[in-house]
C-alpha positions as CSV (number, residue, x, y, z in Angstrom):
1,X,13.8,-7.1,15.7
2,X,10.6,-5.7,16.3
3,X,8.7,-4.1,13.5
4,X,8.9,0.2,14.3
5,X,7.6,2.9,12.7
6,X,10.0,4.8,9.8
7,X,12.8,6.7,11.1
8,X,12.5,9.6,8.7
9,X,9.1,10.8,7.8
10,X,8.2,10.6,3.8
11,X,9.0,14.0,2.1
12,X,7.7,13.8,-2.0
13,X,4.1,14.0,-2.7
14,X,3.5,10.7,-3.9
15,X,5.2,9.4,-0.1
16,X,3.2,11.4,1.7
17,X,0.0,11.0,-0.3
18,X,0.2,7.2,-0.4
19,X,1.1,6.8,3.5
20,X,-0.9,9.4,5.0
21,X,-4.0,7.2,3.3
22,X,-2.6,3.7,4.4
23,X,-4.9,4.6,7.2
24,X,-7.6,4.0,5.4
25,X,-7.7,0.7,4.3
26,X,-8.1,1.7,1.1
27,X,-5.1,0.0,-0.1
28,X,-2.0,2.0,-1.9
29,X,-3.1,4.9,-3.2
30,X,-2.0,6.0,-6.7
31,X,-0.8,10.0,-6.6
32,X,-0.4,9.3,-10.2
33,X,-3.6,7.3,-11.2
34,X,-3.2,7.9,-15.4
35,X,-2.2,5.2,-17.2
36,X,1.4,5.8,-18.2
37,X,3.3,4.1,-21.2
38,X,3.3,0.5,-19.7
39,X,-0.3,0.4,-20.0
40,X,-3.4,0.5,-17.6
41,X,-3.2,-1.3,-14.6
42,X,-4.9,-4.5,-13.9
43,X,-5.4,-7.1,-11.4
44,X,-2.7,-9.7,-11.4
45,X,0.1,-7.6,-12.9
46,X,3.8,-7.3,-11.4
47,X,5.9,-3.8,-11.3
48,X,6.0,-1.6,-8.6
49,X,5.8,2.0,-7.9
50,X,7.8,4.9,-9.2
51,X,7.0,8.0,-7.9
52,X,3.3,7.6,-7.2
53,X,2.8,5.6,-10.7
54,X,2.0,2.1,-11.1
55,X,4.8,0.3,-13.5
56,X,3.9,-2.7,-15.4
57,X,6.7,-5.2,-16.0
58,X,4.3,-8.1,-17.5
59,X,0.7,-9.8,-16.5
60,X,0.3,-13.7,-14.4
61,X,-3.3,-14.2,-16.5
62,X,-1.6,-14.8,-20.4
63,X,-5.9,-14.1,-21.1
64,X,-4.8,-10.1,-20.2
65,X,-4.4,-7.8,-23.3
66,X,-0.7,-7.1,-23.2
67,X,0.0,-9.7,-20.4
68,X,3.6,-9.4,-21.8
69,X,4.7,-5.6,-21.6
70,X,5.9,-4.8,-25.0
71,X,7.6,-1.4,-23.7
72,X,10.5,-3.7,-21.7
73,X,12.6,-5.4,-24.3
74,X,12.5,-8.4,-24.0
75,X,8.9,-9.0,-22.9
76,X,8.6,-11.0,-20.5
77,X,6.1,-14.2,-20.2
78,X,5.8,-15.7,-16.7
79,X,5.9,-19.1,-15.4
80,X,2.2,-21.1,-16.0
81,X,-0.2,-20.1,-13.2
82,X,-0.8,-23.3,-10.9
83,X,-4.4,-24.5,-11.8
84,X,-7.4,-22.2,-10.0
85,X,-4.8,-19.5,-8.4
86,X,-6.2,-16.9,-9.7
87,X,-9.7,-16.5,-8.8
88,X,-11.6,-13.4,-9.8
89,X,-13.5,-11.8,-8.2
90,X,-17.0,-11.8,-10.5
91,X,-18.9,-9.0,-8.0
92,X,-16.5,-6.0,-8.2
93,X,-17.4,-3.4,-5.4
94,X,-17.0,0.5,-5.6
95,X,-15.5,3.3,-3.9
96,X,-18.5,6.0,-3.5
97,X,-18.1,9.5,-4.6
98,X,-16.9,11.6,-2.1
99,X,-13.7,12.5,0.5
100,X,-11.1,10.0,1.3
101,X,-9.0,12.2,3.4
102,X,-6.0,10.9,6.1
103,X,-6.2,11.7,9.9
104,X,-6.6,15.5,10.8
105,X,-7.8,16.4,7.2
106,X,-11.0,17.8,6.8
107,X,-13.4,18.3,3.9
108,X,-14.6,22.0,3.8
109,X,-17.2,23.8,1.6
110,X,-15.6,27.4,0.8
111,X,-18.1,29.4,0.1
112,X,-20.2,28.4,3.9
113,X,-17.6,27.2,5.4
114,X,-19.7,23.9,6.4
115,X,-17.9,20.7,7.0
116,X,-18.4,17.7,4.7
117,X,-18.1,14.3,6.4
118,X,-15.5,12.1,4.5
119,X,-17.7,9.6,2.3
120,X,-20.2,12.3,1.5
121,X,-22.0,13.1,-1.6
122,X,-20.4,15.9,-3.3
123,X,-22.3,18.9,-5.3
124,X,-20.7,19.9,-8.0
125,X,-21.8,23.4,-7.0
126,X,-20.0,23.6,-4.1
127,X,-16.0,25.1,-3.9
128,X,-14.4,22.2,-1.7
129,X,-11.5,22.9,0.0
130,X,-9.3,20.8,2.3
131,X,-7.7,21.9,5.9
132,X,-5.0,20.1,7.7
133,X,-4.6,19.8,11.3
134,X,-2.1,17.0,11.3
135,X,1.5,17.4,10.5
136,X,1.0,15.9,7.6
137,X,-2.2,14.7,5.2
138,X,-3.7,13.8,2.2
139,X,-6.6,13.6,0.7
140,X,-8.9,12.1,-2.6
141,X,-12.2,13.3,-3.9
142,X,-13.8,11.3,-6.3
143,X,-16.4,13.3,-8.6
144,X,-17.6,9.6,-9.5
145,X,-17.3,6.4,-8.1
146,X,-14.4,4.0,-8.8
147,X,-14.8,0.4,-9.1
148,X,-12.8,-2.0,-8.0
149,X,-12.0,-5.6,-9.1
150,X,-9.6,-8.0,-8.1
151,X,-9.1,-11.5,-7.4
152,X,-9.9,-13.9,-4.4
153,X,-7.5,-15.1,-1.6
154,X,-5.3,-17.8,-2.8
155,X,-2.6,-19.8,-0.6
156,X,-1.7,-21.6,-4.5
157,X,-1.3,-18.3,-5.5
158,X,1.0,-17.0,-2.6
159,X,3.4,-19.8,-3.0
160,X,3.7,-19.3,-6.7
161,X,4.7,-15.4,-6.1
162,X,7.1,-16.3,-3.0
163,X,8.8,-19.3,-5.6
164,X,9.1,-17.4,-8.5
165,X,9.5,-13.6,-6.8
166,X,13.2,-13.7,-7.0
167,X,13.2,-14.3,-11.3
168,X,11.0,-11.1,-11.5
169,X,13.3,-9.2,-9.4
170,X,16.1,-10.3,-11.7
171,X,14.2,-9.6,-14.8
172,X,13.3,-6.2,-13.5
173,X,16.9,-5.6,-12.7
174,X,18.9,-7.2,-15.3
175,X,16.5,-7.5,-18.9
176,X,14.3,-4.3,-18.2
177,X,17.0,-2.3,-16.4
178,X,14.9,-0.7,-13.6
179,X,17.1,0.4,-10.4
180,X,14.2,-1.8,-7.7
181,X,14.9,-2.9,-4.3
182,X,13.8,-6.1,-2.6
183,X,10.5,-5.8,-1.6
184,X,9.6,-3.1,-4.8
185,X,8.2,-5.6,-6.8
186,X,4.4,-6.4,-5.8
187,X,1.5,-8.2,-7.4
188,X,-1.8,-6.0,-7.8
189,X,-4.8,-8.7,-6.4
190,X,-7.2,-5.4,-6.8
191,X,-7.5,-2.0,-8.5
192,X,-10.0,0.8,-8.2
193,X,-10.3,2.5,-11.1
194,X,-12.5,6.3,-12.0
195,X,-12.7,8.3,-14.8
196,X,-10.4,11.3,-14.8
197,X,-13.0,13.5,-12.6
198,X,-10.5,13.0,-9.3
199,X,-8.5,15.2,-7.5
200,X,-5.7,14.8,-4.7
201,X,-4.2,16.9,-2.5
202,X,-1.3,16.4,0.3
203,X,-0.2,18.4,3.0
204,X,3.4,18.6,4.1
205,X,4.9,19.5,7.9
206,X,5.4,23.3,6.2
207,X,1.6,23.9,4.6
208,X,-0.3,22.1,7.6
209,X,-2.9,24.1,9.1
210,X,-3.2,26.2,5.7
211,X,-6.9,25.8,3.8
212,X,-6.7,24.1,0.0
213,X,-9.3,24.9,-2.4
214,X,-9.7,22.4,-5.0
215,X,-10.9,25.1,-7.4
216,X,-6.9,26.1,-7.4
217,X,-6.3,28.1,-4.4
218,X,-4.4,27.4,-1.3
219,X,-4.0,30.0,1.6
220,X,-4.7,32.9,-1.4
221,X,-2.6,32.0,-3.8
222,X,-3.8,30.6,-7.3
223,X,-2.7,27.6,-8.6
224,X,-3.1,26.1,-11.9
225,X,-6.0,26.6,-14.4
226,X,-7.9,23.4,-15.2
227,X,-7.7,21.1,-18.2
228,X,-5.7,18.2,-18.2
229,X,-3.9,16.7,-15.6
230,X,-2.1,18.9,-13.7
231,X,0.1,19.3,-10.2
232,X,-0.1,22.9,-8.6
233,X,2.7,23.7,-6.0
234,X,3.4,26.8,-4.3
235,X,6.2,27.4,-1.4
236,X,5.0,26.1,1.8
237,X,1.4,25.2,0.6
238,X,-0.4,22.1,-0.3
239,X,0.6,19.9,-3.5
240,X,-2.7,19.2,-5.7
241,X,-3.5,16.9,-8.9
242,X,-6.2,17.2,-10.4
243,X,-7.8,14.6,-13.3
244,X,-8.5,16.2,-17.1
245,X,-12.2,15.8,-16.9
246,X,-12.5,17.2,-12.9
247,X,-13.6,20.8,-14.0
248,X,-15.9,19.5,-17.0
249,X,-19.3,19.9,-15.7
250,X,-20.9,18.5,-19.1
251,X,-19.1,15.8,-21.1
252,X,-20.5,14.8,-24.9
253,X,-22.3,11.1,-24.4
254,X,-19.1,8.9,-26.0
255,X,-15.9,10.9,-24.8
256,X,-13.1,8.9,-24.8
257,X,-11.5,10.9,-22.0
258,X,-14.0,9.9,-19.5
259,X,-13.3,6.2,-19.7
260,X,-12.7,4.4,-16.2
261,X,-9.0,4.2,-16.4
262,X,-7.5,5.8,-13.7
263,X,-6.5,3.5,-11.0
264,X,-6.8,5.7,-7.4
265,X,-5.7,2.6,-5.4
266,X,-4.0,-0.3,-5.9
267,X,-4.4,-3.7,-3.5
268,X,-0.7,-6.0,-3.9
269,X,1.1,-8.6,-2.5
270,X,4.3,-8.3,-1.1
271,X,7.2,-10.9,-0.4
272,X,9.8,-10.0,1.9
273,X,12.9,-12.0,3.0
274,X,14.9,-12.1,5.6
275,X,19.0,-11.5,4.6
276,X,21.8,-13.4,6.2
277,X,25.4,-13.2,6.0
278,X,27.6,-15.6,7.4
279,X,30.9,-14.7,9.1
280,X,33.6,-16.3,8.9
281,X,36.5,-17.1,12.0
282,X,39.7,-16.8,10.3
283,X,39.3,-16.4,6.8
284,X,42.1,-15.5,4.7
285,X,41.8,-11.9,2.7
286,X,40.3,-13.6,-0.7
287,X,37.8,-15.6,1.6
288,X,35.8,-13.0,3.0
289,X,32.5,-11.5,1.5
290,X,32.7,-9.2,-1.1
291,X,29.9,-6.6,-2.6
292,X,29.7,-8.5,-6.1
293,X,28.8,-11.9,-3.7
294,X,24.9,-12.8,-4.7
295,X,22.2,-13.9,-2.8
296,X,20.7,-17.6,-3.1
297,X,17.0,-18.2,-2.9
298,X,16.5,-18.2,0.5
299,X,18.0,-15.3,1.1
300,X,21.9,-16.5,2.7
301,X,25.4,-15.2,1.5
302,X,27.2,-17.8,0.7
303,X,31.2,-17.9,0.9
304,X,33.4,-21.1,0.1
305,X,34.0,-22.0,3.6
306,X,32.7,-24.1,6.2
307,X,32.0,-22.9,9.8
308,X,30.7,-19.6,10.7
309,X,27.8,-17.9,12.4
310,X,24.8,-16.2,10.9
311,X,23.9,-13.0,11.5
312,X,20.7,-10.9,10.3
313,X,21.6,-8.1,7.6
314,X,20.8,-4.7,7.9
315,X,17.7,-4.8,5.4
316,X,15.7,-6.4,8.1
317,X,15.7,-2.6,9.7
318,X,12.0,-1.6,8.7
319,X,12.5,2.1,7.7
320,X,9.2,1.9,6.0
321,X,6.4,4.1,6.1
322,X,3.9,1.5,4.3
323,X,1.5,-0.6,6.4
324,X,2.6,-3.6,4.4
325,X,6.2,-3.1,4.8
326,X,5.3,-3.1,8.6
327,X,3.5,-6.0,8.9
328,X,6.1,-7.9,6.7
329,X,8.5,-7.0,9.1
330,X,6.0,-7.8,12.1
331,X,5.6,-11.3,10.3
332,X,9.5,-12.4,10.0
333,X,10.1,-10.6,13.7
334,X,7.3,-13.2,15.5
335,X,7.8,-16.0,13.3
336,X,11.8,-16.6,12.4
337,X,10.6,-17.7,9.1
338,X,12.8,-16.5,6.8
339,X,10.1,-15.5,3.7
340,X,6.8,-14.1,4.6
341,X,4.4,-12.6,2.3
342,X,1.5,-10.0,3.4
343,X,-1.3,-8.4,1.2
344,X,-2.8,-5.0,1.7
345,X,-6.1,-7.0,2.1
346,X,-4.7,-8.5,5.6
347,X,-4.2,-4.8,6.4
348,X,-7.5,-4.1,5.9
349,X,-8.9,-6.6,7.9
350,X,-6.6,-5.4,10.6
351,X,-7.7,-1.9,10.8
352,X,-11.4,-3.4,10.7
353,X,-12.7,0.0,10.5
354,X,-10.3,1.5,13.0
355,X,-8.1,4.7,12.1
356,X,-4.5,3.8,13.0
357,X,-1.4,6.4,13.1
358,X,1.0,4.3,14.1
359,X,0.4,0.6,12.5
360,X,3.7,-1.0,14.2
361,X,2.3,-0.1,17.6
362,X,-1.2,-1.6,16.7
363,X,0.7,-5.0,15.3
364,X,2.6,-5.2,18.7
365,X,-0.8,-4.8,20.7
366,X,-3.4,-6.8,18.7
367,X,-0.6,-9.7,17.8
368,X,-2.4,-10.8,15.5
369,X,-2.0,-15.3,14.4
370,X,1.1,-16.1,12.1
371,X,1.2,-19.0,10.4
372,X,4.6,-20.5,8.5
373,X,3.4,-23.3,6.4
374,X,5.4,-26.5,5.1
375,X,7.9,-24.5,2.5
376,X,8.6,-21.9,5.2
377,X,6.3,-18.9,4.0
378,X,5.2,-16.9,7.1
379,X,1.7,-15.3,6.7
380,X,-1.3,-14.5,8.3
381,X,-4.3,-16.8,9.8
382,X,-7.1,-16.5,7.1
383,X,-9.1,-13.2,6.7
384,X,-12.0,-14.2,8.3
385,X,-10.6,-15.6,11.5
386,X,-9.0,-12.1,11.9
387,X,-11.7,-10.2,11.4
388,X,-13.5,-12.3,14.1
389,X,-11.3,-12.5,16.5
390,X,-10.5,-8.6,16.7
391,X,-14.4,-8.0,16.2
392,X,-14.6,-10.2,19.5
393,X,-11.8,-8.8,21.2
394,X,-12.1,-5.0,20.3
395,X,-16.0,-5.2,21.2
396,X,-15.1,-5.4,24.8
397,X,-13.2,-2.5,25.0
398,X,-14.4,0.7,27.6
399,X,-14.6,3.2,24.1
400,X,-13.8,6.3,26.7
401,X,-10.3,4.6,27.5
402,X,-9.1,3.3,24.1
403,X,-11.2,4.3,21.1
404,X,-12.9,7.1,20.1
405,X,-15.0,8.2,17.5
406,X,-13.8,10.8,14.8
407,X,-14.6,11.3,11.2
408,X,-13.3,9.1,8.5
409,X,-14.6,7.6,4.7
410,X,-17.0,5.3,6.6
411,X,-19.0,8.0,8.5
412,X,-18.1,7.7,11.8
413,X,-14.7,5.6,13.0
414,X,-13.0,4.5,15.9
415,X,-9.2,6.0,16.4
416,X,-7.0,3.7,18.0
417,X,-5.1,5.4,21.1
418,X,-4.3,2.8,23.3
419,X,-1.8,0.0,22.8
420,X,-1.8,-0.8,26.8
421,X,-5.4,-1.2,26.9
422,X,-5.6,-3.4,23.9
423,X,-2.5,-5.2,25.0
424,X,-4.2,-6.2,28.4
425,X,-6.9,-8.0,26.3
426,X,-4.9,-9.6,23.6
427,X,-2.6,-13.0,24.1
428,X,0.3,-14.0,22.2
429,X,-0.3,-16.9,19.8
430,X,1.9,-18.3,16.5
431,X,0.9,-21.0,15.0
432,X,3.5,-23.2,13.0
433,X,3.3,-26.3,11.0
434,X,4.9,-29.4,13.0
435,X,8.3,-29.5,10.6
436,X,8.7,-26.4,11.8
437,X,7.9,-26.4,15.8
């Protein structure tokens, strides 16, 4: 099956925060960025998301203050890292103050009515709003700059995660009793983190077109007075958070509450398998599959029988609205490996700058290199042979018929409009390892 984009459209603010700013590259972004009672995030931890807030289930690096997650009972201690998997990263970069804001969105000062470009300084003078013109949006301003460190590419570390992936699932599941899917469970390789000076806003399908102000006004209405962390939502209008510090102006040298622990985006790795059943000719009544039937390791139902056929399970339907979901999916579908893993760095290098609304589209056009190495793991080529090769082949492109410029956090980007034309440029190519040809 080819990877497609979702079926049904996200409908909660976190869903529509986070996916409307895949775009970006930014990675996932965080609707709830505070630490919650599972601690602060940090690079090389496992959980997943629950409605737009990171959840810690335990740490790979046992260095980590509270690699084991004392909240879950029992605590959980992971398998020993392979030697050198986990490489940090020693030069952390940094998200600029400014706009991040999703396709159609646009950064407004209220008071002139002047656009902001996306990535721009921001006075703290100024009454910035937000306006819509997309069905749906989002949007982050950062009142200062979030850093972000993380750890380096590691094909040692990938195996590790795709070996041991299913124990954390059944941890997750069965000791810390958290209802997660296949596929929930990630591994943060980077996390941006600001002081609590941010603010969010997202637009729905009902409240596009309508003008946000951040100072707590949307279309007329008030919203919520500052201090604290707070979520203002009014009938048909946009949904806004806002950090506890974002209205302070002056803070005493020392505050505690302006320490740089909210984590706007997140950067994970991702496994995701493809599910089997087998069916089975003649079978008696207590021979056939049952709901309580598990899974093995590589992802096949197994029944006490002999002969019958294979089939591919309805979770490899890619319902999705994350970019890494979709090039998971775009991963298994090219490769017939039956485990691939993805990152949102490879995403990133993907987009190469480019604004992309529909990210299944761009996969099918650009068909990007997949590799399935000797234990059966589909990924991508390595990061910088992607870059290249779509810096070479999206340099040749006529700009008027595919690629045009519009706003975006780097200045000025290209938006992605035509999969024919990048099609025409762009050969199919998988590359396997010879057990596997």
């Amino acid at each position: 099956m080819s990877p497609s984009s979702s079926s049904s459209e996200p409908s909660t603010p976190d869903q529509i925060y986070s996916s409307s700013l895949d775009s970006l590259g930014l990675g996932h972004a965080l609707w709830e960025p505070e630490p919650n009672d599972t601690g602060e995030v940090q690079f090389g931890d496992v959980g997943f998301v629950h409605e737009g807030s990171f959840v810690r289930l335990f740490n790979l690096d046992p260095s980590v203050e509270e690699w084991k997650v004392t909240r879950w009972n029992p605590a959980y201690a992971p398998q020993a890292l392979p030697e050198n998997a986990l490489k940090i990263k020693r030069n952390p970069h940094k998200l600029a103050s400014g706009h991040y804001c999703s396709h159609g969105v646009y950064s407004t000062e209220v008071r002139g009515s002047v656009s902001v470009a996306a990535g721009a300084p921001v006075s703290a003078g100024l009454e910035v709003g937000y306006i819509c013109s997309a069905k749906q949006g989002a949007a982050l301003r950062l009142r200062s700059d979030a850093r972000a460190e993380g750890i380096y590419p590691s094909p040692r570390l990938r195996r590790y995660i795709a070996r041991h992936y299913d124990q954390w699932l059944a941890y997750a599941r069965d000791d810390a009793d958290h209802d997660v899917k296949h596929g929930d469970l990630v591994v943060v390789t980077s996390c941006a983190k600001t002081t609590p000076d941010w603010a969010t806003c997202v637009f729905s399908s009902r409240s596009s077109g309508l003008h946000v102000s951040l100072a707590g006004h949307a279309g007329g209405v008030a919203g919520v007075a500052a201090g604290g962390a707070h979520e203002t939502s009014v009938t048909h209008t946009p949904i806004q958070r806002r950090g506890e510090l974002y209205h302070a102006e002056n803070r005493a040298p020392g505050d505690a509450r302006g320490r740089s622990d909210q984590c706007v985006t997140i950067k994970r790795l991702k496994v995701r398998k493809r599910w089997f059943i087998r069916l089975v000719a003649a079978a008696d009544d207590h021979e056939l599959p049952s709901p309580d039937d598990k899974l093995s390791d590589v992802g096949q139902q197994t029944h006490p029988v002999q002969e019958g056929i294979e089939i591919a399970a309805s979770e490899n339907q890619d319902t999705s609205t994350d970019f890494l979901d979709t090039l998971l999916a775009y991963e298994l579908d090219v490769s017939g490996a039956r485990v691939a893993i993805a990152g949102d760095d490879e995403v990133e290098a993907l987009l190469n700058g480019l604004s992309v609304a529909d990210f299944a589209s761009y996969l099918r056009s650009a068909q990007p290199r997949v590799h399935v190495d000797e234990d059966g793991i589909a990924s991508l080529m390595m990061h910088g042979l992607i870059v290249h090769e779509l810096d070479q082949r999206f340099s040749r492109l006529d700009v008027s018929a595919g690629v045009t410029e519009s706003p975006g956090m780097y200045g000025s980007l290209r938006s992605y409009q035509s999969p024919r034309r990048v099609r025409a440029l762009i050969s199919t190519s998988i590359y396997r390892s010879d057990r596997h040809r």
